[in-house]
Each structure stands twice: as structure tokens, then as C-alpha cells.
N, CA, C and O atoms as a GROMACS GRO file, in nm:
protein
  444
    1UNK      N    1  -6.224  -2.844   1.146
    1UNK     CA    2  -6.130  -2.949   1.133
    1UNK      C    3  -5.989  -2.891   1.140
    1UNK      O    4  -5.948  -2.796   1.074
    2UNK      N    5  -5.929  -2.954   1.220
    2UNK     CA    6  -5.775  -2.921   1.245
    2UNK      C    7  -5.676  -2.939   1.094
    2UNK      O    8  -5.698  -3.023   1.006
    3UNK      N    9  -5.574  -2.848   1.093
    3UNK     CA   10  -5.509  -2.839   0.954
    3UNK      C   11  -5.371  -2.891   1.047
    3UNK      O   12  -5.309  -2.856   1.147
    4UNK      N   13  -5.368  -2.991   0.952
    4UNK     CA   14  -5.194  -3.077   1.054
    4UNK      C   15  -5.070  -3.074   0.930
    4UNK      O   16  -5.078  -3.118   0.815
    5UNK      N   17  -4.946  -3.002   1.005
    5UNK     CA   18  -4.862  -2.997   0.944
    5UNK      C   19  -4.764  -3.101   0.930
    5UNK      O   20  -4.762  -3.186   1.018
    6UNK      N   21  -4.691  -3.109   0.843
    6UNK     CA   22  -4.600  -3.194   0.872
    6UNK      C   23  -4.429  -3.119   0.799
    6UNK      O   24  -4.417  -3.047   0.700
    7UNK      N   25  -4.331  -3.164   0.884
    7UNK     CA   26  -4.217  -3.097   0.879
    7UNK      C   27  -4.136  -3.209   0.824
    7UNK      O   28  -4.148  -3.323   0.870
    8UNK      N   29  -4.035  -3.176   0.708
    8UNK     CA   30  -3.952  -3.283   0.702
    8UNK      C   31  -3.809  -3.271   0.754
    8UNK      O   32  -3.760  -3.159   0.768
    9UNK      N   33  -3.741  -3.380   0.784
    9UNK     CA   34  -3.684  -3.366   0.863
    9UNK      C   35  -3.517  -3.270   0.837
    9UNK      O   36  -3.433  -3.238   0.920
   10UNK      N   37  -3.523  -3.245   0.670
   10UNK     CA   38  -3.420  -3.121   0.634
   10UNK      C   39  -3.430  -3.008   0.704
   10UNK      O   40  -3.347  -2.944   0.768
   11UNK      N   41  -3.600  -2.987   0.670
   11UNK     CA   42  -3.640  -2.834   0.767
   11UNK      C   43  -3.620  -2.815   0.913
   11UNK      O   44  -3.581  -2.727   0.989
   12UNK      N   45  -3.661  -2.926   0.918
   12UNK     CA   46  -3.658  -2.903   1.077
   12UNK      C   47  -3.522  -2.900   1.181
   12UNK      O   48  -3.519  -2.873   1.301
   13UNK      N   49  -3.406  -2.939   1.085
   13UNK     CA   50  -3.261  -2.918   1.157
   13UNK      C   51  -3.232  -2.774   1.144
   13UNK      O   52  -3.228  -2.705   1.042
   14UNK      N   53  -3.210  -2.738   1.279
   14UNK     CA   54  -3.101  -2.658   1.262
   14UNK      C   55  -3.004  -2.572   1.179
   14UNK      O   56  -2.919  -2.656   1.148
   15UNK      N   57  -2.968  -2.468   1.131
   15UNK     CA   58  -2.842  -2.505   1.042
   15UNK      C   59  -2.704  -2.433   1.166
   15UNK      O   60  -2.708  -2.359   1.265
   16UNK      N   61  -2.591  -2.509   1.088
   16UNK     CA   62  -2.473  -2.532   1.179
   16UNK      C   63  -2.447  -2.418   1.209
   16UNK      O   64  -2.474  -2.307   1.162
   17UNK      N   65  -2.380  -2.462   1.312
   17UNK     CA   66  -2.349  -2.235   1.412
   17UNK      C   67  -2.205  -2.229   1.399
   17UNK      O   68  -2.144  -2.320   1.455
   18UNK      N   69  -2.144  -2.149   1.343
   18UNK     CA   70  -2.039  -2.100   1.311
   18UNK      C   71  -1.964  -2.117   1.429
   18UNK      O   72  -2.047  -2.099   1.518
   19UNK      N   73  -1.832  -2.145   1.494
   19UNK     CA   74  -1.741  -2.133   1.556
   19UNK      C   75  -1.752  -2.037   1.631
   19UNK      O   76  -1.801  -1.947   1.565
   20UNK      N   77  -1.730  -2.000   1.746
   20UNK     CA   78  -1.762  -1.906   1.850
   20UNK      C   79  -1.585  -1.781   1.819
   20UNK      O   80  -1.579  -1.658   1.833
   21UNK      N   81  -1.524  -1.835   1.796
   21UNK     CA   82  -1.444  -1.781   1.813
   21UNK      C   83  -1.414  -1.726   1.629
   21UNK      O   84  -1.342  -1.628   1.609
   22UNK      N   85  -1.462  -1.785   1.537
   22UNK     CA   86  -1.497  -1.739   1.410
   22UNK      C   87  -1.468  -1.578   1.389
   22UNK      O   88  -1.532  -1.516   1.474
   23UNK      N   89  -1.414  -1.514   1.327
   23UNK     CA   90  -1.389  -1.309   1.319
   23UNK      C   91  -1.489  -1.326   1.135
   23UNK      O   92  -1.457  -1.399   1.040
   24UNK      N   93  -1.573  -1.258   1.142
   24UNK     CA   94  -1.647  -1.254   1.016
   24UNK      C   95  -1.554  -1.178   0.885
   24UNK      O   96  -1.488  -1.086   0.932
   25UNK      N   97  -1.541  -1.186   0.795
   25UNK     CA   98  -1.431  -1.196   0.683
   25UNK      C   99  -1.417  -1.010   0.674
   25UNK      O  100  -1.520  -0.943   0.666
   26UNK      N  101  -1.307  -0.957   0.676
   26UNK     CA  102  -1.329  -0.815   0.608
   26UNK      C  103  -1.333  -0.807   0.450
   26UNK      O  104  -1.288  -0.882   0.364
   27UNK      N  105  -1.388  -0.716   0.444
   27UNK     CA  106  -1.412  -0.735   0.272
   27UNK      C  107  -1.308  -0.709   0.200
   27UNK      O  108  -1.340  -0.707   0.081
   28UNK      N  109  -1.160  -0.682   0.222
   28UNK     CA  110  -1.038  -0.724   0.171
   28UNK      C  111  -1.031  -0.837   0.092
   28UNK      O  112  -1.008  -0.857  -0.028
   29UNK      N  113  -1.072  -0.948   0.246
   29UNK     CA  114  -1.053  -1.052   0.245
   29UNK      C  115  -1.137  -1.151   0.153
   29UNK      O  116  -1.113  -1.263   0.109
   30UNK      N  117  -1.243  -1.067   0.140
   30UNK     CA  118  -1.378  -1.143   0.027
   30UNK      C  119  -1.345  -1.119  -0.139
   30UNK      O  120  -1.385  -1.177  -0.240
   31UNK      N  121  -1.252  -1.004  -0.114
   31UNK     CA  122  -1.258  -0.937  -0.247
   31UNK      C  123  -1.112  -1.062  -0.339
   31UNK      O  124  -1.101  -1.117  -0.449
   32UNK      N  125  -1.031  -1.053  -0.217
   32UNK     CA  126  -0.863  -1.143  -0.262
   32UNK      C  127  -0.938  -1.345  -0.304
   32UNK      O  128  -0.891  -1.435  -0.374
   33UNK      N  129  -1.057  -1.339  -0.225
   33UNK     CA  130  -1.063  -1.510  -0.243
   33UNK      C  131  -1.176  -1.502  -0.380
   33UNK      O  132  -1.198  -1.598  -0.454
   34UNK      N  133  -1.228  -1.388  -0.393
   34UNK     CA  134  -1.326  -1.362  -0.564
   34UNK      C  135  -1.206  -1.387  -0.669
   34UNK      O  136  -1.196  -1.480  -0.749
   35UNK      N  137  -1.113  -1.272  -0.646
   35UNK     CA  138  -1.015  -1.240  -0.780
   35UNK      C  139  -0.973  -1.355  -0.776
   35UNK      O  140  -1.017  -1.438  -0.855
   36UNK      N  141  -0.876  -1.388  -0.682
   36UNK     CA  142  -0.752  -1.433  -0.667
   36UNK      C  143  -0.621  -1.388  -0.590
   36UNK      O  144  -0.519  -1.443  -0.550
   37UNK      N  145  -0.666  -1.284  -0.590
   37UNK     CA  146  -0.520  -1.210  -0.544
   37UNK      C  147  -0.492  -1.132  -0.616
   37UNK      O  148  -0.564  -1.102  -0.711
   38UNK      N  149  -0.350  -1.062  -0.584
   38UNK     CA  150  -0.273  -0.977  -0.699
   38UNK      C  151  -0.165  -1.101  -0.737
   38UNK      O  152  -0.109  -1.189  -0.671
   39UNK      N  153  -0.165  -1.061  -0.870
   39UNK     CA  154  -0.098  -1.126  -0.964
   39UNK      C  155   0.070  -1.102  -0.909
   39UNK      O  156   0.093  -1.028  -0.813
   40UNK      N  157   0.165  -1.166  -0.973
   40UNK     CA  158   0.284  -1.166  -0.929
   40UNK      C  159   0.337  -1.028  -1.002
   40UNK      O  160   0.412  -0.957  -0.934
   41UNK      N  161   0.306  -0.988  -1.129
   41UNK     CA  162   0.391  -0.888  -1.181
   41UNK      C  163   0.315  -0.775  -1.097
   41UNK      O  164   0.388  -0.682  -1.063
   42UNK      N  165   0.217  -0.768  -1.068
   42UNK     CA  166   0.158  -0.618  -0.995
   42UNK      C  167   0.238  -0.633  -0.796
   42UNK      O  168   0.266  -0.533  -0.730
   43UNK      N  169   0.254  -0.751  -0.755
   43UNK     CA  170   0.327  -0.742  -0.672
   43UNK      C  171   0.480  -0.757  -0.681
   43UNK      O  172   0.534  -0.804  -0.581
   44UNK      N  173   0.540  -0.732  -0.762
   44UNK     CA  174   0.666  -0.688  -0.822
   44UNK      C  175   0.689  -0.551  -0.813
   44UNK      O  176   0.772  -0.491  -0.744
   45UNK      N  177   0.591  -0.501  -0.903
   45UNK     CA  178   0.549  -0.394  -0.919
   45UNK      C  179   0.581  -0.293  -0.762
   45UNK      O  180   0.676  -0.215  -0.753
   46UNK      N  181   0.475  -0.317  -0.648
   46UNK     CA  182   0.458  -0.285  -0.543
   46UNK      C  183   0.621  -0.267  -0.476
   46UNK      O  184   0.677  -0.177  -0.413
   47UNK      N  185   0.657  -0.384  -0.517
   47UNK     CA  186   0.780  -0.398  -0.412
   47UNK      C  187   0.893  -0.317  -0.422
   47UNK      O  188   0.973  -0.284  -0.335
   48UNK      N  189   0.884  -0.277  -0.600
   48UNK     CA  190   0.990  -0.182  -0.644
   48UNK      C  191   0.938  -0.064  -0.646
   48UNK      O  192   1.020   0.022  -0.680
   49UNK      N  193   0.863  -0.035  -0.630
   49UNK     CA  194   0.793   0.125  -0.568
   49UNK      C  195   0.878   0.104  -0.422
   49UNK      O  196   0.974   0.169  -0.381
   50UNK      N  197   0.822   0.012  -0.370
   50UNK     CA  198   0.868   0.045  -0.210
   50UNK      C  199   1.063   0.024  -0.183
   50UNK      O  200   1.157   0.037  -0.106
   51UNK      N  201   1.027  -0.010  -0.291
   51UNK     CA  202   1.228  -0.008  -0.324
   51UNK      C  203   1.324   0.122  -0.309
   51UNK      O  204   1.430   0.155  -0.255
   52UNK      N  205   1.210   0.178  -0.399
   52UNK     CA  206   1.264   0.352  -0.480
   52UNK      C  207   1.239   0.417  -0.318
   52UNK      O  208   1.332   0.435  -0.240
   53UNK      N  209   1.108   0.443  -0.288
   53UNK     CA  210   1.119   0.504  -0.155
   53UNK      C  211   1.191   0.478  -0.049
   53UNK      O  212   1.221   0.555   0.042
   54UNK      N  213   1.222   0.349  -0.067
   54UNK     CA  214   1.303   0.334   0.088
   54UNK      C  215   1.425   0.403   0.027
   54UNK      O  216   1.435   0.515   0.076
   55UNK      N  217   1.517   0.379  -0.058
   55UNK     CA  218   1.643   0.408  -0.109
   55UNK      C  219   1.637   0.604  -0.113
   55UNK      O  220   1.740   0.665  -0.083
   56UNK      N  221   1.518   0.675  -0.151
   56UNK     CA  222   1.485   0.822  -0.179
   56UNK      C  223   1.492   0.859  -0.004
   56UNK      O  224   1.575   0.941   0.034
   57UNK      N  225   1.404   0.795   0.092
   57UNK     CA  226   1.415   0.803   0.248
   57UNK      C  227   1.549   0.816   0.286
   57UNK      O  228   1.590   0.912   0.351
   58UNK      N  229   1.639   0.693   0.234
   58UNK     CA  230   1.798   0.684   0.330
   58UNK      C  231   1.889   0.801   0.289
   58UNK      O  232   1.963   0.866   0.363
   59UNK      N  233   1.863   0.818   0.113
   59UNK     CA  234   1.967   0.958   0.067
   59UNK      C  235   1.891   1.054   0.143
   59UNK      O  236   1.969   1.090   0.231
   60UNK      N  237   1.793   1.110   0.157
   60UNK     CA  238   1.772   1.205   0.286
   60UNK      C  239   1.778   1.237   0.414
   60UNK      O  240   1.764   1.335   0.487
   61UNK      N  241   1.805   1.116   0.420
   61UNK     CA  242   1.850   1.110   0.596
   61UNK      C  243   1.976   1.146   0.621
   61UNK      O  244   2.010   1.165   0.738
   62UNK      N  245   2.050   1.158   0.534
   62UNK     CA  246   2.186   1.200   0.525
   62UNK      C  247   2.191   1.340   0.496
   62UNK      O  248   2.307   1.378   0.486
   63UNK      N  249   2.092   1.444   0.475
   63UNK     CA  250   2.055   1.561   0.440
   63UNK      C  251   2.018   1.589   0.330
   63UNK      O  252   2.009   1.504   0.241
   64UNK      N  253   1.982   1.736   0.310
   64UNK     CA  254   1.925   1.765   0.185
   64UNK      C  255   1.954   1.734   0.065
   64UNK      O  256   2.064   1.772   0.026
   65UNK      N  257   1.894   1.681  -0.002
   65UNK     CA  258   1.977   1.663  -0.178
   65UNK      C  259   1.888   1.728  -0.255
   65UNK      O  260   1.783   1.779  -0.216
   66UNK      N  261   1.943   1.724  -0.399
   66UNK     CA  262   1.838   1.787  -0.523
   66UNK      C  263   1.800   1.688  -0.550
   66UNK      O  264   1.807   1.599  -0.465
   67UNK      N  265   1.736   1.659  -0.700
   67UNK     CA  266   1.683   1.561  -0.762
   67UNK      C  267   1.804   1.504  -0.843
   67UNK      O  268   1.809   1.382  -0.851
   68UNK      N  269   1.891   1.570  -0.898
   68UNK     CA  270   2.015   1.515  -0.986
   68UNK      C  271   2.077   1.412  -0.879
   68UNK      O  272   2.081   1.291  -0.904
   69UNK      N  273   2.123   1.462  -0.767
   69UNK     CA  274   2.216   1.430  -0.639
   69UNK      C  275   2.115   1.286  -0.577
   69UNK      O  276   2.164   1.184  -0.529
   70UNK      N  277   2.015   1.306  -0.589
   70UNK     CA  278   1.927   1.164  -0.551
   70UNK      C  279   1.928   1.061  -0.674
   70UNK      O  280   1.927   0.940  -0.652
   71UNK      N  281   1.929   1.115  -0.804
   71UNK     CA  282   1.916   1.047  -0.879
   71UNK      C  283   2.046   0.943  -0.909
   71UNK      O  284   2.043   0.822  -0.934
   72UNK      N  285   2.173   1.042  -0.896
   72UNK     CA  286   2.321   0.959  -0.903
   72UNK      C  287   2.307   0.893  -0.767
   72UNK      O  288   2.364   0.784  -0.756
   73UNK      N  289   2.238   0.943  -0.653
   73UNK     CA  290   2.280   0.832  -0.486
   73UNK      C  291   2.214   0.683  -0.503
   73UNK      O  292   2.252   0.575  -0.458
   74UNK      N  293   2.089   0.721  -0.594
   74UNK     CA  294   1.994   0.629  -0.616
   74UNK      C  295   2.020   0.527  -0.749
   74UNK      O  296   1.993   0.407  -0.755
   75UNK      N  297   2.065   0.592  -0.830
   75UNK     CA  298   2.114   0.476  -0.926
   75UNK      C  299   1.952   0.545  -0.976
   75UNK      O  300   1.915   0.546  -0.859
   76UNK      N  301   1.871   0.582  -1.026
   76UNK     CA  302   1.750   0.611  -1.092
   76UNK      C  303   1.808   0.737  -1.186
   76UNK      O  304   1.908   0.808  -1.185
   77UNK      N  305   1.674   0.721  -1.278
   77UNK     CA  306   1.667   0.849  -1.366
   77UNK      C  307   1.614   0.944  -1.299
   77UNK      O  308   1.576   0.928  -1.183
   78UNK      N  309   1.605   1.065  -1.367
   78UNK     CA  310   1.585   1.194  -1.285
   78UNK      C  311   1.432   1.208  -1.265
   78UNK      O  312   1.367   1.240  -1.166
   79UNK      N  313   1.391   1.168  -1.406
   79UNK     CA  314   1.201   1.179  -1.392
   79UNK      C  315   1.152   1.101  -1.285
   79UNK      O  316   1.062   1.148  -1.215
   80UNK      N  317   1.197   0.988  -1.261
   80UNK     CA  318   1.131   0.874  -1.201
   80UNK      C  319   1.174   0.918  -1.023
   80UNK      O  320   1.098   0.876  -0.936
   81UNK      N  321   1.304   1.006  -0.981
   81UNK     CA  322   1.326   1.014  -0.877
   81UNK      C  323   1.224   1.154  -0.846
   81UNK      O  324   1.161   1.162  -0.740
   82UNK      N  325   1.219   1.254  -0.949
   82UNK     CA  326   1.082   1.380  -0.916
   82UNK      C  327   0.956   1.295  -0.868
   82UNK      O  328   0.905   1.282  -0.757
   83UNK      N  329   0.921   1.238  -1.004
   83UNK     CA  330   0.767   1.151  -0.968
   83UNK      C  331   0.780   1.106  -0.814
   83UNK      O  332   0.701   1.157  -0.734
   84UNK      N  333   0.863   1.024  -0.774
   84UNK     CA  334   0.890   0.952  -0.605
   84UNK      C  335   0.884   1.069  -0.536
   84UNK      O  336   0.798   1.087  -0.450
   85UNK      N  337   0.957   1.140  -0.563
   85UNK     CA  338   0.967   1.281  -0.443
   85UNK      C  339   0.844   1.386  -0.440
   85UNK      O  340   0.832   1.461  -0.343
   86UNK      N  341   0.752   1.390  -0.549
   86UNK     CA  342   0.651   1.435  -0.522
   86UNK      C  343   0.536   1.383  -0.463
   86UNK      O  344   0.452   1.436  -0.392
   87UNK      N  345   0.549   1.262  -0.509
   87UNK     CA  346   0.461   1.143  -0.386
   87UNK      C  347   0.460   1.178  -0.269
   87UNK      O  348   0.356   1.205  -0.209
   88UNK      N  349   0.642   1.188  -0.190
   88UNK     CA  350   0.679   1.190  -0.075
   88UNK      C  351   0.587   1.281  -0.044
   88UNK      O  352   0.481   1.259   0.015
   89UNK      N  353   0.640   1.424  -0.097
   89UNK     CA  354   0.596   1.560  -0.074
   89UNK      C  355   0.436   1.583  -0.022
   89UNK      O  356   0.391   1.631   0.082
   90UNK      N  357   0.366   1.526  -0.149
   90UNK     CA  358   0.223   1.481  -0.109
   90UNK      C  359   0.203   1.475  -0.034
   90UNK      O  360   0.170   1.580   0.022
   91UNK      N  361   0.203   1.366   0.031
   91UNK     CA  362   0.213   1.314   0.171
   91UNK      C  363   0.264   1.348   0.296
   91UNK      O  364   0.248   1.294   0.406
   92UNK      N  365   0.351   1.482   0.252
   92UNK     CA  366   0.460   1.506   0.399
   92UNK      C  367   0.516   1.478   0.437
   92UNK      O  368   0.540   1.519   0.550
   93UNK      N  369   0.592   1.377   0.375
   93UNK     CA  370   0.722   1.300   0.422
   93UNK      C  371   0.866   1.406   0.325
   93UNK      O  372   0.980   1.411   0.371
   94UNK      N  373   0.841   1.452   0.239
   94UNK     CA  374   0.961   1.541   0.209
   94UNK      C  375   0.910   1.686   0.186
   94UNK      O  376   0.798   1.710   0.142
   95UNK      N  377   0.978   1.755   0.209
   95UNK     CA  378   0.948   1.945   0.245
   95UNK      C  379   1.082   1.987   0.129
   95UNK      O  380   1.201   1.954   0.117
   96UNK      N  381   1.003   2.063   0.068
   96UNK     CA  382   1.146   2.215  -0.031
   96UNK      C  383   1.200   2.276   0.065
   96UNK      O  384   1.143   2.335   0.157
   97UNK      N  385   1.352   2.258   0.038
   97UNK     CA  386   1.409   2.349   0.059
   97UNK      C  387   1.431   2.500   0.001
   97UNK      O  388   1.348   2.583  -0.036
   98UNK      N  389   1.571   2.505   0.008
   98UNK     CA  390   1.640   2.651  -0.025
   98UNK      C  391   1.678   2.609  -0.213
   98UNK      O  392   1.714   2.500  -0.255
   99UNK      N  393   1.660   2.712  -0.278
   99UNK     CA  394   1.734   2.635  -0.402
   99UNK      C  395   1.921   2.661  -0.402
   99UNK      O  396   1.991   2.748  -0.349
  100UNK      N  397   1.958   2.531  -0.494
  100UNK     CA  398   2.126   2.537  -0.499
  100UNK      C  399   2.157   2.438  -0.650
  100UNK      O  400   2.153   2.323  -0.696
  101UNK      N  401   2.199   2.612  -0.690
  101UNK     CA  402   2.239   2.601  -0.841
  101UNK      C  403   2.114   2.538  -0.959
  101UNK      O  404   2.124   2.444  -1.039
  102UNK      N  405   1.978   2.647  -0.926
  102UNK     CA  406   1.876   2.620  -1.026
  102UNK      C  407   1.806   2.518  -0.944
  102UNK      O  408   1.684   2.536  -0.946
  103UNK      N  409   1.859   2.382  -0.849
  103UNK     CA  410   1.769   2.301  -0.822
  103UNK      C  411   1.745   2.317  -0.690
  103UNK      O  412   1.832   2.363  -0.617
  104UNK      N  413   1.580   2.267  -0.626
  104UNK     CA  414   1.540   2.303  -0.519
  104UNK      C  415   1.618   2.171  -0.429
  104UNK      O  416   1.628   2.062  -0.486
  105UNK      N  417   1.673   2.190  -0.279
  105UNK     CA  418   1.680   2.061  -0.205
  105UNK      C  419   1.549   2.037  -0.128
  105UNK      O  420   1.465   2.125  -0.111
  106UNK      N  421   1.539   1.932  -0.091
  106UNK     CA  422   1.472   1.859  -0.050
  106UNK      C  423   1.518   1.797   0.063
  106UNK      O  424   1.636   1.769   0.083
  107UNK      N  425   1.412   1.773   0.150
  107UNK     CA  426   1.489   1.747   0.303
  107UNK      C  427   1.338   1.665   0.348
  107UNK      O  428   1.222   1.706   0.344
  108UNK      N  429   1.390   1.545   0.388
  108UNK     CA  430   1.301   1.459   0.461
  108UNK      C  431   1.211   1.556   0.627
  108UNK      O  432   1.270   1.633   0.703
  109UNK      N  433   1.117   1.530   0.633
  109UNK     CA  434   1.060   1.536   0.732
  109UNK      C  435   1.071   1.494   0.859
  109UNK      O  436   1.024   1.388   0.899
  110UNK      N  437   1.134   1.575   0.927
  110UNK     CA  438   1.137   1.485   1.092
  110UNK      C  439   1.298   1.474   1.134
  110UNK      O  440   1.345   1.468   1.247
  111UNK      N  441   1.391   1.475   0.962
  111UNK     CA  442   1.548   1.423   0.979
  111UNK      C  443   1.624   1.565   1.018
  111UNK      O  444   1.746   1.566   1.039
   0.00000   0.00000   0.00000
């Protein structure tokens, strides 16, 4: 005896086909619509980091300085302009110089 199925008609559709032109999410993008985002004070945050460096970049482009001499060009304290400049350094965007008067200069990369 034949065994007869029967399909209802939920199953038996299809399910909908994504947009052809659709780019599947990077997981950046999965991770920002879970949280939320970054909060406003951590993108504050970000912006005045990228503040300090751009301002630490332009006093070097003008030539070598110390850390005192960046710190008065920069309007910053002295710790906070080392911490930035060792970042740079890290990275290779600022190289030691010669020392002058106890402090080392510092000279952007490339300038």
C-alpha cells in the first residue's frame, strides 16, 4: 500500500531570496547593530586622541622638537605628549633623534 504525503502549504513555499545585489553584513557591522554602537563619550574619546596626533604630526613637520617644545607647541602636558609620541614611534611615524640639552628630538618620518 502506497504511503501518501501531504505538504502544507507553509512548507511548501519557498523562502524569500535575498536581493541580488544584497553585500552579506561584515561582522563589524553585526557586532555595532548587537551593542549599539560606541557610546558618545568613547567617541569623544577617539576624536581627542586623533586631536593630540594630528596637532603632535603638524609641530613636526616643522622639524625636530623635544617633548617640552611639543608640549608648549601643543598646549598638552609633558606625560600625555611622551605617551602620543611613543605611540607614534611604535608605529613609525616618529624616529629619535640627536639629544639637545638632556632631551632627545624627535623628527616625524618621511618630513
Amino acid at each position: 500500500m502506497p504511503v501518501q504525503t501531504t505538504t502544507s502549504p507553509a512548507s511548501a513555499a519557498p523562502a524569500p531570496a535575498a536581493p541580488a545585489s544584497a553585500k552579506p553584513k561584515r561582522p563589524i557591522e553585526i557586532l555595532r547593530e548587537r551593542h549599539g554602537g560606541m557610546s558618545k563619550e568613547l567617541k569623544d574619546y577617539f576624536n581627542e586622541q586623533q586631536k593630540i596626533y594630528k596637532a603632535l604630526r603638524a609641530a613636526l613637520k616643522n622639524g625636530p622638537r623635544t617633548v617640552p617644545q611639543l608640549a608648549q607647541e601643543c598646549s598638552l602636558p609633558s606625560p600625555a605628549v611622551m605617551w602620543h609620541l611613543m605611540a607614534l614611534r611604535r608605529y613609525g611615524e616618529v624616529l629619535d633623534g640627536p639629544e639637545q640639552n638632556g632631551y632627545l628630538l624627535y623628527t616625524l618620518k618621511g618630513a
